[in-house]
C-alpha positions in Angstrom: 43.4 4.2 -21.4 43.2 0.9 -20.7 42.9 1.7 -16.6 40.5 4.1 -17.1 38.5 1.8 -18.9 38.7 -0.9 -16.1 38.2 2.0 -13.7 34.8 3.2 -15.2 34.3 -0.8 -15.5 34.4 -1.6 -11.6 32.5 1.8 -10.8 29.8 0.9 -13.3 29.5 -2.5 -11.3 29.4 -0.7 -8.0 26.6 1.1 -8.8 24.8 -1.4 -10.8 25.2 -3.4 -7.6 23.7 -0.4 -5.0 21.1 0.4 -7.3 19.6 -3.1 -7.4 19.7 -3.3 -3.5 17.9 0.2 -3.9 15.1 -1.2 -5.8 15.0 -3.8 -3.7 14.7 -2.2 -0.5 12.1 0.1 -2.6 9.9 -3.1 -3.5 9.5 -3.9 -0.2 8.4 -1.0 1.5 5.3 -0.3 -1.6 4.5 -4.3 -0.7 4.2 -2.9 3.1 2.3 0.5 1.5 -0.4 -1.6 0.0 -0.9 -4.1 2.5 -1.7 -1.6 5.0 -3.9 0.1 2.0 -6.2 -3.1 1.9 -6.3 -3.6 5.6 -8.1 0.4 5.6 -10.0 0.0 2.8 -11.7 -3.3 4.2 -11.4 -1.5 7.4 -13.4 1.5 5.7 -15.7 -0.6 3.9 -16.6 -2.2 6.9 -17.7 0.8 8.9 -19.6 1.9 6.3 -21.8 -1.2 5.7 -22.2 -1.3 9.7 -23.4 2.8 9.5 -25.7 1.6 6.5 -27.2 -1.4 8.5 -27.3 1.0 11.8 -29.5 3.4 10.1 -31.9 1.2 8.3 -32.3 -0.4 11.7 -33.3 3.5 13.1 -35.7 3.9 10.2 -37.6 0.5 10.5 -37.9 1.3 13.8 -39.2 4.9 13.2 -41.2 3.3 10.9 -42.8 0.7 12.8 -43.5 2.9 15.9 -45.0 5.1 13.7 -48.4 3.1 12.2 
């Protein structure tokens, strides 16, 4: 009994030890996920505040051509 017990013992360590380079490995790849999430979302934001500004530019200019 005694082997098995030191058996499931060294196993339990063994995985205990993978699993934690899992999460690891894991934690680092979401860090990459949501840097690359802000970069596109100030990336999007951007583009839309420059469309914004682009059209009110077209409408004042409609606008003053037109009186």
């Amino acid at each position: 009994m005694s082997d098995k017990l030191q058996d499931l013992e060294v196993q339990f360590k063994v995985h205990e030890t993978q699993c934690e380079e899992r999460w690891k490995t894991i934690f680092a790849r979401i860090e990459g996920v949501e840097t690359r999430l802000d970069k596109m979302h100030h990336l999007i934001l951007g583009g839309g505040a420059t469309t914004i500004i682009f059209l009110l530019g077209i409408l004042s200019t409609l606008a003053v051509n037109h009186w």
